[in-house]
C-alpha positions as CSV (number, residue, x, y, z in Angstrom):
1,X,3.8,9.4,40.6
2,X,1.8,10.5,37.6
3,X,5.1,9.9,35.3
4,X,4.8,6.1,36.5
5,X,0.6,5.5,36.1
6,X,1.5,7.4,32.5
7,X,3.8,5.0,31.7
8,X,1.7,2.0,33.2
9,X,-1.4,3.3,31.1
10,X,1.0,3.3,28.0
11,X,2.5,0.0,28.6
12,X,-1.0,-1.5,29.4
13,X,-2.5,-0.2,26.0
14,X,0.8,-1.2,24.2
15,X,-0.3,-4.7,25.4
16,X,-3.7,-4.9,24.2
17,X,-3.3,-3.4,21.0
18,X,-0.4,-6.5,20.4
19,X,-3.0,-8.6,21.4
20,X,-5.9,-6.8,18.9
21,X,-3.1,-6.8,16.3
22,X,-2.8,-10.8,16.9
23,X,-5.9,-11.8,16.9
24,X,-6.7,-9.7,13.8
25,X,-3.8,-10.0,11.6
26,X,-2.4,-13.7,12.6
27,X,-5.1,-16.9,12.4
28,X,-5.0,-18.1,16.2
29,X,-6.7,-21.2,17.2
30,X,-9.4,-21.8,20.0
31,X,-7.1,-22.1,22.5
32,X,-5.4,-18.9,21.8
33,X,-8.3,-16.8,20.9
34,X,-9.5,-18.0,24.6
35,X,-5.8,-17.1,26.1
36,X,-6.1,-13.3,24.1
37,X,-10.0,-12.8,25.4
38,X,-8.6,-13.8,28.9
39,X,-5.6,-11.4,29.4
40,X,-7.7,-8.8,27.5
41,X,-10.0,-9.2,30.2
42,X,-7.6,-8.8,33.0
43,X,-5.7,-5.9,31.4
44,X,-8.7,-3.7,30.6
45,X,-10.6,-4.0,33.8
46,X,-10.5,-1.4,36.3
47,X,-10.8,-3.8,39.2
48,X,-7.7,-5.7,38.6
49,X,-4.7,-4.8,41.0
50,X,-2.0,-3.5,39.1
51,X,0.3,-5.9,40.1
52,X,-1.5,-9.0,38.4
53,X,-1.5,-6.8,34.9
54,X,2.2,-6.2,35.1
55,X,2.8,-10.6,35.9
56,X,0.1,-10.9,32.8
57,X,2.0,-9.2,30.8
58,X,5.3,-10.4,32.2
59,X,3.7,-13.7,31.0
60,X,2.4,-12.8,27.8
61,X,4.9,-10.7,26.3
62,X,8.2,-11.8,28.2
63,X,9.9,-8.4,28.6
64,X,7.6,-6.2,26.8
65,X,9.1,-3.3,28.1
66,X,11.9,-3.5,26.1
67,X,10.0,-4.5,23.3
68,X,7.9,-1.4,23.4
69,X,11.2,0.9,23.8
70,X,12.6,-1.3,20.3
71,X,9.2,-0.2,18.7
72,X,9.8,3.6,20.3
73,X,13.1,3.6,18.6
74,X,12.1,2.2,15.3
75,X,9.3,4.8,15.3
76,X,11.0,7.7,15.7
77,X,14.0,6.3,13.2
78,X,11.2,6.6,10.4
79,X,9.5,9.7,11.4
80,X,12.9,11.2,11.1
81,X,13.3,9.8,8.2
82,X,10.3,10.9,6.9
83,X,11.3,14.6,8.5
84,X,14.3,14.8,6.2
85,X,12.8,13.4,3.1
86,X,10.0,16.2,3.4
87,X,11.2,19.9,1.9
88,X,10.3,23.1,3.4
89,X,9.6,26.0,1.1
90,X,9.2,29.3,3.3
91,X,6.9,32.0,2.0
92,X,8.5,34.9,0.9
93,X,6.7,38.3,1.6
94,X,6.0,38.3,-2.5
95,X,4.4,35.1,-2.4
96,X,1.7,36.3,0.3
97,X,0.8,39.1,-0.8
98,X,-0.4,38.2,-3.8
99,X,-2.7,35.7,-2.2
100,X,-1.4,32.7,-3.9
101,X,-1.7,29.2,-1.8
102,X,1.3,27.1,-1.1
103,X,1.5,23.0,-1.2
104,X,3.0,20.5,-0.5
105,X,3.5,17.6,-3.2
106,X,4.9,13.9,-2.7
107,X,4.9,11.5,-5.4
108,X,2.3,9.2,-5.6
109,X,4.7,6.3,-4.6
110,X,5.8,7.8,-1.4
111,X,2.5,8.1,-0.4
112,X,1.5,4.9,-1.1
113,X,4.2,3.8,0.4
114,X,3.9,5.7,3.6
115,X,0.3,4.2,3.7
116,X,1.3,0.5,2.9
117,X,3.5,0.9,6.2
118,X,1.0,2.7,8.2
119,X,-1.4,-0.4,7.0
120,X,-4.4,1.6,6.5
121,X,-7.4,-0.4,5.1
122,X,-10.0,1.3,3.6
123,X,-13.2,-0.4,2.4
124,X,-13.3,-1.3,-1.2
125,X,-17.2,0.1,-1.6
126,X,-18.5,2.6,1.0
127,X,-21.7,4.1,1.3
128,X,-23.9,5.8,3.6
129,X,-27.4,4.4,4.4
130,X,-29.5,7.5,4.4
131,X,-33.0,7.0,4.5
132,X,-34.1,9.9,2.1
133,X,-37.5,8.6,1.1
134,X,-38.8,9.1,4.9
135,X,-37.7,12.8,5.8
């Protein structure tokens, strides 16, 4: 029984975050903004019955499970990917004892790369607000 709330909890969460995604990424009107609040509402409350989130989503996403076993697959087709374009040094003996440090090194474009895909956004100008004057 826990295999199947595991996989609810997963497929519930898969959900929202499609519906985060779209109300970050894409530029939805009123009326879908609304739509999004309302089956974000129902999907993250603890009150309602499990059988009305699974017709929500039913609704919302058509057959999201297979869509979330596509995106499982494509996942793990570029982590291998990534697996296999990474190299593997093993430490000799030699190298340890003379207390040196190994590293790994990518080229700057893979990274990049790697993060344009991951869609990481950091903020252009960060800063702490530290009041040091009243300490």
């Amino acid at each position: 029984m826990e295999g199947n709330d595991d996989e609810l909890k997963k497929q519930i969460n898969w959900c929202v975050m499609q519906l985060i995604m779209g109300l970050k990424h894409k530029k939805p009107n009123s009326k879908q903004v609304k739509e999004s609040n309302r089956v974000l509402k129902i999907l993250t409350s603890n009150k309602t019955p499990l059988v009305k989130k699974r017709q929500v989503m039913r609704l919302t996403f058509g057959d999201y499970r297979a869509k979330i076993q596509k995106e499982d697959e494509r996942l793990d087709k570029e982590t291998m990917k990534l697996l296999q374009s990474t190299k593997i040094v093993i430490a000799s003996p030699d190298m340890l004892k003379k207390g040196s440090s190994l590293r790994k090194t990518r080229s700057v474009s893979s990274l990049e790369s790697s993060i344009n895909q991951l869609k990481i956004s950091t903020p252009a100008n960060f800063t702490f607000n530290f009041d040091i004057e009243g300490c």
